[in-house]
C-alpha positions in Angstrom: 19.4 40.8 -107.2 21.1 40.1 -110.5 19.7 40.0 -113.4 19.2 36.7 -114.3 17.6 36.3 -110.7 15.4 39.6 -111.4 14.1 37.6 -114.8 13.1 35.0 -113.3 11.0 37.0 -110.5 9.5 38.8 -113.2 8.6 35.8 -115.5 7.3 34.1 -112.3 4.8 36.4 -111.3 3.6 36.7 -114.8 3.3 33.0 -115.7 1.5 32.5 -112.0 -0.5 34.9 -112.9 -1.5 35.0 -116.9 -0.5 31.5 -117.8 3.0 30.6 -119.7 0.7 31.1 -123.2 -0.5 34.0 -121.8 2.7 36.0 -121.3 4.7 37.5 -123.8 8.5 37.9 -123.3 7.9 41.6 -124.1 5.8 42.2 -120.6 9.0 40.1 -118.7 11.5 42.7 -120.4 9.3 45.9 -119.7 9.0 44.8 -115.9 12.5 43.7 -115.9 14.0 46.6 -117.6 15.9 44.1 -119.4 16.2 44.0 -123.0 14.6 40.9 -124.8 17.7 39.4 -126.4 19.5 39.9 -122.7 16.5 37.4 -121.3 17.4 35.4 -124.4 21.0 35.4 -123.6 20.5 34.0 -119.8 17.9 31.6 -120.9 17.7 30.3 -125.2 13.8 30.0 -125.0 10.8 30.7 -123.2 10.0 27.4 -122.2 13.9 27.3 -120.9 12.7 30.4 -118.6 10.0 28.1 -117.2 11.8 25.2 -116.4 14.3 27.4 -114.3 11.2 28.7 -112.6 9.8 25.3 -111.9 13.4 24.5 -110.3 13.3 27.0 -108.3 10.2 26.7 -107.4 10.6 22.6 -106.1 14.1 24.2 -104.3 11.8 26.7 -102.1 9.1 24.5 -101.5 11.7 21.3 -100.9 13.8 23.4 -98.8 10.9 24.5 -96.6 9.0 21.4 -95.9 13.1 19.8 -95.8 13.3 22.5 -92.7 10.1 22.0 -91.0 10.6 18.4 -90.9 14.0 19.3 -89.6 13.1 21.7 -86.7 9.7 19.9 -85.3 8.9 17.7 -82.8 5.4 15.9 -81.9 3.9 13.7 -79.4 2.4 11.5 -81.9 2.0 10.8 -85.2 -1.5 12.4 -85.7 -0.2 15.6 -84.7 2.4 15.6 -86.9 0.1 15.5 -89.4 -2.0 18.5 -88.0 1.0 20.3 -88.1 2.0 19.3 -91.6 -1.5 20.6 -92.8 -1.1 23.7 -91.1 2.4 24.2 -92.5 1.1 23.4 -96.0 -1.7 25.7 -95.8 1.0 28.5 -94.3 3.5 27.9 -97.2 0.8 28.2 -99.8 0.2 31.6 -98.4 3.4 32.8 -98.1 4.4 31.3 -101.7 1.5 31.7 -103.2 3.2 32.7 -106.7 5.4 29.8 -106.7 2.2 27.7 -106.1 0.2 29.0 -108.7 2.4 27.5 -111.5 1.5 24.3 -109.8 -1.8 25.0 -110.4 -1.6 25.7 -114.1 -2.0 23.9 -116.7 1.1 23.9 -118.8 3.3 22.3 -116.7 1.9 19.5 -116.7 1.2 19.4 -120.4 5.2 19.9 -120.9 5.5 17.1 -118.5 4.2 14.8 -121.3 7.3 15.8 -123.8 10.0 17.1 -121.2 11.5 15.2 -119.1 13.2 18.0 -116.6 9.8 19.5 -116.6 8.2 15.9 -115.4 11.2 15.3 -112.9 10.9 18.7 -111.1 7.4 18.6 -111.2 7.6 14.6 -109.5 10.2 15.6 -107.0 7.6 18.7 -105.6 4.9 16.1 -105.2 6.8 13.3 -103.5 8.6 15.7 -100.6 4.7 16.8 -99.9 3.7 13.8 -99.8 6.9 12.4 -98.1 5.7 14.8 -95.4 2.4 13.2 -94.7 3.3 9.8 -94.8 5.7 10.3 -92.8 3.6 11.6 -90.3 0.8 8.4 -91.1 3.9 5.9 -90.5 5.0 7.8 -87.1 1.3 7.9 -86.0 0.8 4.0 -87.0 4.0 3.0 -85.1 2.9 5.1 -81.8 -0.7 4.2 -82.2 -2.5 7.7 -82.6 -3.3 6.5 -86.8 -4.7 3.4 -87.8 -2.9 0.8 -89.6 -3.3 1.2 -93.7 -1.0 2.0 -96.6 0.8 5.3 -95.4 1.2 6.3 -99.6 -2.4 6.1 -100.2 -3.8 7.6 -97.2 -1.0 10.4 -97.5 -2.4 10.8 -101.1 -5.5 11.1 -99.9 -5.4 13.4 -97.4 -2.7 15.6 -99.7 -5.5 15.9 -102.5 -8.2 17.2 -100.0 -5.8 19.6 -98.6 -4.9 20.7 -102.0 -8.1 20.7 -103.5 -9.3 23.6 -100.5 -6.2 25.2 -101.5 -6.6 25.5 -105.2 -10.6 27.1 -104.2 -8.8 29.5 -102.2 -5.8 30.3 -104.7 -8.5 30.8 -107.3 -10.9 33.0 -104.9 -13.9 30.8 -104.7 -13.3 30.2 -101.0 -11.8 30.8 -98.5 -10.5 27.6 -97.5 -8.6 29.2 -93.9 -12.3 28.9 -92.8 -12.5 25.4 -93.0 -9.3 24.8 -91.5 -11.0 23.3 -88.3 -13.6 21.1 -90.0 -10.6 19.5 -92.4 -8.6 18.6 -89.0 -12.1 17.0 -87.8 -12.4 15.5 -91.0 -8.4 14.2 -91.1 -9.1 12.9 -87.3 -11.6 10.9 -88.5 -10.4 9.5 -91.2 -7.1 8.8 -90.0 -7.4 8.6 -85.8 -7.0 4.7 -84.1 -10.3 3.9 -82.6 
């Protein structure tokens, strides 16, 4: 890993973890080993340093969810959708750092003011959601979802999904154990009667 790459790591972890305010450019270059004005020479500010983050952080996710979509097949539409909440809840685990700058604060208060920050931050939400609804349309199509606007529902659904993830990313509960009652719940909501 070069440098640059190893910076970012670094200020990842601590900015998932502390909070951009909370982290100092000093704690980046002591678990870097890099100097300060060498994390200033690859990127001119702090806030530069998190908008690389946050682009790398829509590339993994985008490329993941891009590569399940890619590599799956269902019978219907509902179980696409099973399978894109057990995906999501799988990716969250498996990038949970890259997820918990999502769940912070700050970028979305520099979303107000930057407009790279807002973009990236945009293009994250819409493949997610992209995955759901595209799982709602396939499922109205072969009849296993009823008929309603896919973007809403796959809103919907998305914002109870991620609201069990942000209890469990937070450690107030461990939302793997409701994974069976939010299918139920998903089923009902969304299943053709």
């Amino acid at each position: 890993m070069n440098k640059k790459d190893a910076i970012l790591e670094a200020a990842n972890l601590l900015f998932a973890r502390k909070g951009f305010k909370d982290t100092s450019m000093a704690e980046v270059s002591k678990l870097t080993g890099a100097a300060e004005g060498t994390i200033f020479y690859h990127f001119k500010t702090k806030e530069g340093i998190f908008l690389s983050i946050l682009e790398k952080v829509k590339e993994d996710i985008t490329a993941e969810f891009t590569a399940y979509r890619q590599a799956r097949e269902f019978r219907n539409g509902l179980e696409m959708m099973e399978g894109a909440i057990g995906f999501y809840l799988h990716q969250v685990s498996q990038m949970e750092d890259r997820f918990l700058i999502l769940y912070r604060h700050y970028p979305y208060e520099l979303a107000r003011t930057n407009p790279r920050c807002r973009d990236n931050l945009i293009a994250i939400y819409e493949c997610l959601l992209d995955i759901f609804e595209e799982a709602i349309v396939a499922g109205q199509q072969d009849g296993s979802i009823r008929p309603g606007p896919s973007r809403k529902t796959a809103m919907l659904v998305f914002a109870m999904l991620d609201g069990l993830v942000r209890l469990k990313i937070y450690n107030l509960y461990d939302a793997a154990s409701l994974y069976g009652e939010l299918l139920t719940v998903c089923q009902r909501i969304l299943k053709n009667p």
